[in-house]
C-alpha positions as CSV (number, residue, x, y, z in Angstrom):
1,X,0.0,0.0,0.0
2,X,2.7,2.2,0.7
3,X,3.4,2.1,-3.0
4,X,0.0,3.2,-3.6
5,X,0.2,5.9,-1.5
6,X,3.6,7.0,-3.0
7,X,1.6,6.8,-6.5
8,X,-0.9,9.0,-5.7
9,X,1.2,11.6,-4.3
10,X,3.2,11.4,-7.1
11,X,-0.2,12.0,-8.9
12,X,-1.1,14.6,-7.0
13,X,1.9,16.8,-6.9
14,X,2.1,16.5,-10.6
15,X,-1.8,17.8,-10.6
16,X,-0.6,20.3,-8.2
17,X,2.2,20.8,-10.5
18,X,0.1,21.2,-13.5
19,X,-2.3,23.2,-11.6
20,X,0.3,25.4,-10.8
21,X,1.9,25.7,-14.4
22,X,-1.7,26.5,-15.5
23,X,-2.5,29.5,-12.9
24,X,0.7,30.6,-13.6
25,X,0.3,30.6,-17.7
26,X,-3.6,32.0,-17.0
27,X,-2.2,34.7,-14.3
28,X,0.8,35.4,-17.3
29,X,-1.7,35.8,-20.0
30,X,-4.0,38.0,-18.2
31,X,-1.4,40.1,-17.4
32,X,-0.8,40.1,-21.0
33,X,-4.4,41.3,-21.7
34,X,-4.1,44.0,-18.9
35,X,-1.7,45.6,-20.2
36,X,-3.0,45.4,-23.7
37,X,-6.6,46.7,-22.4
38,X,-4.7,49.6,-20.6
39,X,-3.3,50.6,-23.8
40,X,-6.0,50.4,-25.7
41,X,-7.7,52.3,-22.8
42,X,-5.3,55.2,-23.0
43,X,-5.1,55.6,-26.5
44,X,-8.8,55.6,-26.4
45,X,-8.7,58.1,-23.8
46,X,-6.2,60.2,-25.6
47,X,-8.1,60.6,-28.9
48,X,-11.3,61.5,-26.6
49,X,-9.4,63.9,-25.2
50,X,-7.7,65.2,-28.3
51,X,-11.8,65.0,-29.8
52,X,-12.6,66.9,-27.0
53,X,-9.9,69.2,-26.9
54,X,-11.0,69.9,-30.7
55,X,-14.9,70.4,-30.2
56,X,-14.0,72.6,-27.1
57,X,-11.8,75.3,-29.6
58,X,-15.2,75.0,-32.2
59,X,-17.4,76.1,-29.4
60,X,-14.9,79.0,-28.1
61,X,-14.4,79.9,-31.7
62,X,-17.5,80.0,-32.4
63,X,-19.0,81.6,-29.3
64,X,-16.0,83.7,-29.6
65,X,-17.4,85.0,-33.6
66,X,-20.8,85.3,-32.0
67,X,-19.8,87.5,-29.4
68,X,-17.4,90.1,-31.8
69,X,-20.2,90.3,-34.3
70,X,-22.4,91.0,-31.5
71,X,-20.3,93.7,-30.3
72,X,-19.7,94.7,-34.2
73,X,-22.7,95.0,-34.6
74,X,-23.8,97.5,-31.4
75,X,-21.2,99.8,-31.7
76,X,-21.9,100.0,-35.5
77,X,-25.4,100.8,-34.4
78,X,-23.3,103.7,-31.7
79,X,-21.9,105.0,-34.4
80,X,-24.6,105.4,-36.9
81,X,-26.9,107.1,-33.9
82,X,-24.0,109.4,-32.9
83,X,-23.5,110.4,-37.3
84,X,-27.8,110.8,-37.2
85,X,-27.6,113.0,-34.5
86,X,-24.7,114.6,-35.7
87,X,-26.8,115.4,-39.1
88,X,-29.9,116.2,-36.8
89,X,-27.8,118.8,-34.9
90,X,-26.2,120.2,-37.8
91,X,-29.6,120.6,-39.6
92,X,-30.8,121.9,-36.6
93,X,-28.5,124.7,-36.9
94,X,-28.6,125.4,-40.3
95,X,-32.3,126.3,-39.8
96,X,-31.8,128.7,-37.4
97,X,-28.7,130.7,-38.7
98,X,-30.4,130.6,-42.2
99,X,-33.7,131.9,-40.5
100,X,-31.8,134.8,-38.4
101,X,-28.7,135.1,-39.7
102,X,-28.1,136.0,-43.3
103,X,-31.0,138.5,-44.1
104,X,-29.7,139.3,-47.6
105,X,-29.9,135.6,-48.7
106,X,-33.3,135.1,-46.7
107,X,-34.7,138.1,-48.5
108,X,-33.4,136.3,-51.6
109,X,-35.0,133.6,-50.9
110,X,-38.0,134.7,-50.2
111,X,-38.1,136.6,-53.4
112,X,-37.3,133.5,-55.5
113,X,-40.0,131.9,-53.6
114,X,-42.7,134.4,-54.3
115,X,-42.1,134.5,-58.0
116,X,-41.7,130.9,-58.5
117,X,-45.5,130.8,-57.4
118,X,-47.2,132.7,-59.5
119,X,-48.7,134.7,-57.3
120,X,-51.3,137.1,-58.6
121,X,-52.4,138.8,-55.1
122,X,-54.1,137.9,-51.7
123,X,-53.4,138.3,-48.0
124,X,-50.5,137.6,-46.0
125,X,-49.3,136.7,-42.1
126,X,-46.5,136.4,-40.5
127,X,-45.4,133.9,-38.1
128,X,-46.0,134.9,-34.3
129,X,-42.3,134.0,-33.3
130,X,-40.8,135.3,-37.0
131,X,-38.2,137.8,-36.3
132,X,-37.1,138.3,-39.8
133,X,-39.8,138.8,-42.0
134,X,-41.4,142.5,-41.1
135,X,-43.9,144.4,-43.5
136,X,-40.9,146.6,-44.7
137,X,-39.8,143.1,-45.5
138,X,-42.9,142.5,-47.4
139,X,-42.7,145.2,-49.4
140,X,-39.3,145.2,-50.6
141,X,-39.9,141.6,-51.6
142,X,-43.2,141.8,-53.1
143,X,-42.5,144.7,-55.4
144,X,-45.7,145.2,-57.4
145,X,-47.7,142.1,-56.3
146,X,-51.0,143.2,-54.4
147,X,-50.8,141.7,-51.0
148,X,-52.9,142.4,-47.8
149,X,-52.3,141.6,-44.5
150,X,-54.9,139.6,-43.0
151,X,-56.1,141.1,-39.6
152,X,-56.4,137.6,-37.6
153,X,-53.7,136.3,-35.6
154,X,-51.7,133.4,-37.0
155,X,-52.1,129.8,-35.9
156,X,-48.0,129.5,-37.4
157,X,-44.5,130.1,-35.7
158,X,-42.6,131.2,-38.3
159,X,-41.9,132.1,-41.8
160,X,-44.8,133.9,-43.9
161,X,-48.5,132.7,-45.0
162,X,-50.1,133.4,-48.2
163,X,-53.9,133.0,-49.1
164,X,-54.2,133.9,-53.2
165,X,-58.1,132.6,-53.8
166,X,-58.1,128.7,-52.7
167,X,-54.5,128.7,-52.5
168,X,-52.7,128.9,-49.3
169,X,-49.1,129.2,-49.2
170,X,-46.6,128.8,-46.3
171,X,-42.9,130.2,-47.0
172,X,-40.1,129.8,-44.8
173,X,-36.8,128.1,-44.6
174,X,-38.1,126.0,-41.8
175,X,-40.8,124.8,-44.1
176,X,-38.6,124.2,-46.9
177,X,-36.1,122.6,-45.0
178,X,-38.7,120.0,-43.6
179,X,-40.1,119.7,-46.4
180,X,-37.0,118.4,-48.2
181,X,-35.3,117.2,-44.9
182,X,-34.8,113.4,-46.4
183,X,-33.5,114.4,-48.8
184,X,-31.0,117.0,-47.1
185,X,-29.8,114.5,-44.5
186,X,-28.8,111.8,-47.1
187,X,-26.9,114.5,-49.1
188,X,-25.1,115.8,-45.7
189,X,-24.7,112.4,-44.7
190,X,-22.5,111.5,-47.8
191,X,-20.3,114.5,-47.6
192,X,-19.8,114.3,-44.2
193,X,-19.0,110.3,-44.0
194,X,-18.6,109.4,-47.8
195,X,-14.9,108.3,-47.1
196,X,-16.5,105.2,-44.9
């Protein structure tokens, strides 16, 4: 029996052996695959990253263009208020130094006015607030046209109102200013900012 028993341990250490020799070719080969999924891991990793890293300068650059256009676009907005009120105010003060400041060239436009209407006759006001325009005014202007000034008191600021018939007639560089003020602010617009 003793034979027997040397058998099976003989038997057994060479299961235990094998056993052994297995584990250690299983613990070998996943080590092995560890390292292989570690790699792949980080190399996956990396080009996420790099992916990422990609996407990440689309967004900036393209909240970045978002937010210049957006501030393009309001001070371009700044700037063209600032040139309208620049116009405005200029316009502004055109009116009044043409309306008080060069009588020659009011009277002269006046004049031109009057004849380029055709005027046969009628009444006449002046403006309450018209410092200008006076009767002597009125008749150095009107020459031989008829006129008569109407007694009521006029419903207008400035400038000079004539009534020939059914015609009614309102004369003054405010009026003709305003009346053409589109067209004024465009023209001073491109003289002043045409270089733009």
């Amino acid at each position: 029996m003793p034979e027997k028993i040397e058998i099976m341990d003989n038997v057994s250490k060479k299961i235990i052996e094998d056993a052994q020799n297995e584990a250690a070719k299983i613990i070998e080969a996943a080590k092995k695959n560890a390292v292989e999924i570690i790699e792949d891991a980080n190399l996956k990793r990396e080009k996420k990253l790099k992916d990422a890293s990609v996407e990440a300068k689309n967004i900036y650059k393209k909240a970045y263009d978002l937010e210049m256009s957006k501030a393009r676009t309001v001070m371009e907005q700044e700037i063209l208020m600032q040139k309208i009120e620049l116009v405005n105010s200029l316009l502004e003060k055109s009116v009044i130094k043409i309306a008080s400041g060069n009588s020659a060239g009011y009277e002269k436009f006046l004049e031109k006015t009057l004849k380029s209407l055709n005027i046969s006759g009628g009444t006449y006001q002046i403006g309450k607030s018209e410092q200008f325009i006076t009767e002597k005014v009125i008749k150095k202007i009107t020459g031989s046209l008829k006129l008569n000034r109407l007694g009521q008191e006029p419903d207008f600021d400035y400038g000079l109102k004539i009534v020939d018939g059914k015609k009614e007639f309102s004369i003054s560089v405010q009026t003709l200013i305003h009346t053409k003020i589109d067209d004024i602010r465009i023209e001073l617009a491109q003289f002043l900012f045409e270089k733009e």
